[in-house]
N, C-alpha and C positions, 0 to 999 in steps of 0.2 A: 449428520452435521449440516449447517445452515452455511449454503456458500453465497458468498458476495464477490463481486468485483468492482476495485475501484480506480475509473480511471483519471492518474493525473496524481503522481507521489509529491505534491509542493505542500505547503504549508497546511491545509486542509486534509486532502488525500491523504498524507502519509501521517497523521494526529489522527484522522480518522480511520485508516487502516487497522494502525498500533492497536489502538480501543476496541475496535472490533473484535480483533485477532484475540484481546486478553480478555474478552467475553463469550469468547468459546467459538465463532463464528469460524471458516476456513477464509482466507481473505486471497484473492489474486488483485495483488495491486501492478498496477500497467503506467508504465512513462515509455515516452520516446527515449530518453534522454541517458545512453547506456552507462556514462562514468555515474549517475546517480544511482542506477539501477545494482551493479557494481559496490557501491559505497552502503546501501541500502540492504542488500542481500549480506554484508560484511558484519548488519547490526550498528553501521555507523551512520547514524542522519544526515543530511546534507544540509540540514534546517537549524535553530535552536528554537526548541522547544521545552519548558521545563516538567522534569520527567518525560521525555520521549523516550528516550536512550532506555533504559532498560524496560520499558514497554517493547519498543523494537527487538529489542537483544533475544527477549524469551518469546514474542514471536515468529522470530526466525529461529530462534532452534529448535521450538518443538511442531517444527513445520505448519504453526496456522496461518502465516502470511507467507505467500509465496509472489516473488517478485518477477513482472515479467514481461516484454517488449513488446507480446503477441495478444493484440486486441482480441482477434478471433478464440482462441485458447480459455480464454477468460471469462469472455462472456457468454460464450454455450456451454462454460462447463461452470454457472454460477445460475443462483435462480434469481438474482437481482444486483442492478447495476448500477453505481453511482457515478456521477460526472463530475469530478472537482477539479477540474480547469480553469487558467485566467481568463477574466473576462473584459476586452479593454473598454476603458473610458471614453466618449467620445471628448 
């Protein structure tokens, strides 16, 4: 199976986790941010996005996105890494 990790679960990251995840991929999605991770891991978005919600739901149960704190964990045990972070405006 084709592992990714992405890190940065906001608007981007976690729209592109989801997709991933429902394209057969194994996904470790990474945030700092534990109540989202929490909320995330639960199947519940922190975001709206239409259709997200059940992309997420049946990613997380049938374990292809796995949600998680630990940069390191994620990215040696992925063969490619995305960065979807904000980026500020000057």
């Amino acid at each position: 199976m084709r592992r990714v990790s992405v890190i940065g679960l906001g608007y981007v990251g976690l729209t592109f986790s989801a997709c991933l995840a429902d394209r057969g991929f194994k996904v470790y999605g990474v945030d700092i941010d534990e109540e989202k991770r929490q909320l995330i891991s639960k199947g519940r978005p922190p975001i709206y996005e239409e259709g997200i919600e059940p992309l997420l739901r049946r990613a997380i149960s049938s374990g292809s996105l796995k949600v998680t704190g630990d940069f390191r964990e994620a990215v040696l045990g992925s063969d490619i890494t995305f960065i979807c972070v904000g980026t500020p405006s000057r």
